[in-house]
Structure formats: structure tokens, C-alpha cells
N, C-alpha and C positions, 0 to 999 in steps of 0.2 A: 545548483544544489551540490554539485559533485566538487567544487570550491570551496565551497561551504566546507563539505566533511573533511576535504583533504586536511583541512588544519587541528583534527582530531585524530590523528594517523592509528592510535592508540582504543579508541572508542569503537564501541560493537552499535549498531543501530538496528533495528528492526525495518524492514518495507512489508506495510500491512495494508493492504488491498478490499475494497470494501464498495457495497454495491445497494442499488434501491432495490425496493422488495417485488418490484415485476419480475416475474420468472419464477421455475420451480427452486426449492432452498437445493438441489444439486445442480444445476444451471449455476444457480449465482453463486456458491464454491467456489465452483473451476471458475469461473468470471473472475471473482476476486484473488485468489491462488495466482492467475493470467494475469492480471492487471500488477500483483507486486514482485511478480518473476520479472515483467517487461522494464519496470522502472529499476530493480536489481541490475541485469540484464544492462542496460543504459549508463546506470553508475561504476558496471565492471569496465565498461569500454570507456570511461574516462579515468580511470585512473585508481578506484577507491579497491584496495585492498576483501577476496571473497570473503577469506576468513572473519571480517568486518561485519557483515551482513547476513541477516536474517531474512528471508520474504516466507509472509505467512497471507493465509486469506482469510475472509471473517463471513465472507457471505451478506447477508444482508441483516446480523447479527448486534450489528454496536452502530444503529445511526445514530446520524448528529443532528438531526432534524426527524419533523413528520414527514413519511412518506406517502401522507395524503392531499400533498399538493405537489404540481410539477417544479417548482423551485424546491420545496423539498426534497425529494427525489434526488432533483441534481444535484444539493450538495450531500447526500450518502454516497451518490457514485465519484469515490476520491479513492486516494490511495497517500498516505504519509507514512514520512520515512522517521521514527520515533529514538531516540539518545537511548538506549537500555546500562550502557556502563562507562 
């Protein structure tokens, strides 16, 4: 990933964190908030410019699935790092 952005040196991205709906909605916050610090966090130590980077969390807010199945669930529990400019 951090290859990837290097060749946008210039480009602000977002890391938005994002969680299934077990837990209370202030559990899964800080979860998601934790989860796009850590891949942030990851991308500083290879290389990719702070000023670059956004990490926000969504809670369990914007799935991309139902989270009334366990394969559902697991793909809400993600975190993407999104192009904003």
C-alpha cells in the first residue's frame, strides 16, 4: 500500500476505520478511530508524508454488507485508505 501512495507524493488520502455492529456504538468508535490510527501509524513508518493523511473512524456507521451474518460482519470489520485530492 505504502508503494502504492508513494507515487502520489502530492495526494491527501483519508484512513477510515470501520467496524461490525457487535459492541456498544462507543466501543466500536474508539475500535474504528484504533484500527485507522494503526494502518496511519504503519504508513508513517514506511515512508508516506503525515501531512498526507487523514485517519478518521466510522463506528459501525457505513457497512458494506449485512451485519446479520458472520461473513457479513467480517467484511464491515475493514479499514480503507480512500484518494480525497
Amino acid at each position: 500500500m505504502a508503494n502504492i501512495l508513494k507515487n502520489y507524493p502530492n495526494a491527501k488520502f483519508s484512513v477510515e476505520g470501520h467496524t461490525d455492529s457487535d459492541g456498544s456504538d462507543a466501543y466500536n468508535q474508539t475500535l474504528s478511530e484504533d484500527r485507522a490510527n494503526v494502518v496511519r501509524e504503519a504508513l508513517l513508518e514506511r515512508g508516506i508524508k503525515g501531512e498526507n493523511l487523514n485517519a478518521v473512524g466510522f463506528g459501525e456507521g457505513s457497512p458494506v454488507e449485512t451485519n446479520k451474518t458472520a461473513a457479513g460482519k467480517a467484511k464491515n470489520r475493514r479499514t480503507e485508505v480512500i484518494l480525497q485530492k
